[in-house]
Structures are given as structure tokens and as C-alpha cells.
C-alpha positions in Angstrom: 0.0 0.0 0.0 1.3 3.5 -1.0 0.0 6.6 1.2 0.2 9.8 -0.8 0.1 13.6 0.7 -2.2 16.1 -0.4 -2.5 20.0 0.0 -6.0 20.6 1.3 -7.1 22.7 -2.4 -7.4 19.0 -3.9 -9.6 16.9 -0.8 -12.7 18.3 -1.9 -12.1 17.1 -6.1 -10.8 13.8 -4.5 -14.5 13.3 -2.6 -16.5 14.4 -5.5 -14.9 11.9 -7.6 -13.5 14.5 -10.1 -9.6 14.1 -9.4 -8.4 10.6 -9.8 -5.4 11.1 -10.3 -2.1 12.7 -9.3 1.3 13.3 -10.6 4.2 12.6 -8.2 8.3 12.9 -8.7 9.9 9.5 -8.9 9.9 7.3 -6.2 11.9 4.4 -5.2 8.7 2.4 -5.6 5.8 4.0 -7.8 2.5 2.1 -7.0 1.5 -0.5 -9.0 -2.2 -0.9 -11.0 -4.2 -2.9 -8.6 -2.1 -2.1 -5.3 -4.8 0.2 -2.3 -3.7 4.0 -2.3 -4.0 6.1 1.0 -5.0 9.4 0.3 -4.3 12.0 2.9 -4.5 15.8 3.9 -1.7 17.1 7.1 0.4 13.9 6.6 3.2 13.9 9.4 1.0 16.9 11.4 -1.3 16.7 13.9 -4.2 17.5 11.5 -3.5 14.5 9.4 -6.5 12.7 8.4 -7.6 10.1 5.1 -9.6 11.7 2.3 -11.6 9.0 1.1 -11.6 5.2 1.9 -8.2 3.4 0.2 -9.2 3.3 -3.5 -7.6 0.6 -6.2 -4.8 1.9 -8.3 -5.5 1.2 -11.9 -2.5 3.1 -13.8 1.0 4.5 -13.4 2.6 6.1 -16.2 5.8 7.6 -17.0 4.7 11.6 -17.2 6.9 14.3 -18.9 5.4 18.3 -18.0 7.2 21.1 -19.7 6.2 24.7 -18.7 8.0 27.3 -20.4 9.7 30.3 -18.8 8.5 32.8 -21.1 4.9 32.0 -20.5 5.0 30.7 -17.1 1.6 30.6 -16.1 0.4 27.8 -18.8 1.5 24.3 -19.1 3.3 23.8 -22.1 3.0 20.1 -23.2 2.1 17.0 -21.6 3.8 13.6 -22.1 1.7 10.9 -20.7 2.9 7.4 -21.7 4.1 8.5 -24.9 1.5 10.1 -25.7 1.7 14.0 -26.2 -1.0 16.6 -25.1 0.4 19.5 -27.0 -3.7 21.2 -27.9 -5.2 23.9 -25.2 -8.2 21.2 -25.0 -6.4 17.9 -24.1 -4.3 19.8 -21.7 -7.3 21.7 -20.3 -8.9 18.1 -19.8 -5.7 17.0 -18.1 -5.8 19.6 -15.8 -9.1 19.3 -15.1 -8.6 15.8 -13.9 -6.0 16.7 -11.7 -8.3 18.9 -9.6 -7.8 22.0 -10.9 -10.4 24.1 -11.7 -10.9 27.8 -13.7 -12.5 31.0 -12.1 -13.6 33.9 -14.4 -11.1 33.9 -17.3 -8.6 31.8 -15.5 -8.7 28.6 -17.3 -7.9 25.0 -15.6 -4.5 24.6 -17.7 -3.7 28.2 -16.4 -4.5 26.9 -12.7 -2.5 24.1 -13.0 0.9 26.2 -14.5 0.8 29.0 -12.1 0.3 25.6 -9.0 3.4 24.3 -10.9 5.5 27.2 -11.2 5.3 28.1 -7.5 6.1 24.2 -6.7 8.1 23.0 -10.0 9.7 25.8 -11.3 10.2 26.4 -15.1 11.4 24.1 -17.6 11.0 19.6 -17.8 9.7 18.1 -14.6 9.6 13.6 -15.4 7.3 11.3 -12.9 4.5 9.3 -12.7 0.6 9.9 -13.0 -0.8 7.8 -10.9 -4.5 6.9 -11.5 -7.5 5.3 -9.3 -10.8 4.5 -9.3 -13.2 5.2 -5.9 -14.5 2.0 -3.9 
């Protein structure tokens, strides 16, 4: 079983079933499709506590994220598996799955590069996307 951290912002996606999935930095041991996740808020504080009930892992694939320093505030392609998202839509969709969400003109993809330039910086971050489904 492989417990996973997350900030608060994504709890509330995670129990309404929209984000099932989450991209992580490599790990000595990615999860594997079939294997329980724990999904947390506060790990390792005293306000720790399980988002939803251990859901089933169904896929873990190799992830490639570019965001480009000149226009920092969007993602600028998305490698999943060998297979590029390079189109505002499929990257909007992406994003969207990973819990983030637009307000106003602030659209999801736009969400999700301004969460990963304050956390990733600019330029090639390479993981895993880690998928589930609920109980």
C-alpha cells in the first residue's frame, strides 16, 4: 500500500470523484495498477487525516510536463505514456482531472501552470501519473 500527501485545495475534487489522479516525482517504488492508495491531507501533522476510503490503483505512467519560462503561467505540453498533449483542450482536460479548476477567465490549464511554477519551477519536470478509481 502506498499513502500519498495532499494540499487541502485537492480533498474536496478527490470526494467528489473529479480528481483521480495525481502526478508525483519518482519514487523508489511507484504504486502499481491494482495495489490500495491512502489518500491524505496534514500527513506527518497533527491535523492528518484520510480523504476517502483506500481506493484501487488502476494506472502508473511515466509523465513528462514542460512549462516554459516565457509564458509561465500555462502548461506547455504534456507527455503521458508516450503520448503527447500538446492542444489547449487535451491539456485543459488534463488539468481538469488533476483537480484544478478555472475561475472567471482563468482557465484550468492556467490553474494548473501558475500551481506548478510556484512548486516545480520552469522548464522539464519527469514522474508518474498515478490513476485510481473510488470503492
Amino acid at each position: 500500500m502506498v499513502a500519498l500527501s495532499f494540499k487541502a485545495q485537492f480533498a474536496p475534487p478527490i470526494v467528489a470523484g473529479i480528481k483521480r489522479q495525481t502526478v508525483r516525482a519518482g519514487r523508489k517504488r511507484p504504486p502499481r495498477a491494482g495495489e490500495r492508495l491512502q489518500l491524505y491531507t496534514g500527513m506527518r501533522t497533527k491535523h492528518c487525516r484520510k480523504i476517502i476510503p483506500d481506493p484501487i490503483c488502476t494506472e502508473v505512467s511515466l509523465i513528462v510536463i514542460e512549462v516554459d519560462a516565457n509564458h509561465p503561467d500555462r502548461i506547455a505540453s504534456i507527455n503521458v505514456g508516450g503520448d503527447y498533449l500538446l492542444n489547449d483542450r487535451a491539456i485543459e482536460r488534463f488539468a481538469i482531472a488533476d483537480g484544478f479548476t478555472g475561475h472567471g477567465e482563468i482557465s484550468a490549464r492556467r490553474a494548473m501552470g501558475n500551481f506548478w511554477m510556484r512548486h516545480h519551477g520552469p522548464g522539464q519536470f519527469i514522474g508518474h501519473v498515478i490513476r485510481w478509481e473510488p470503492n
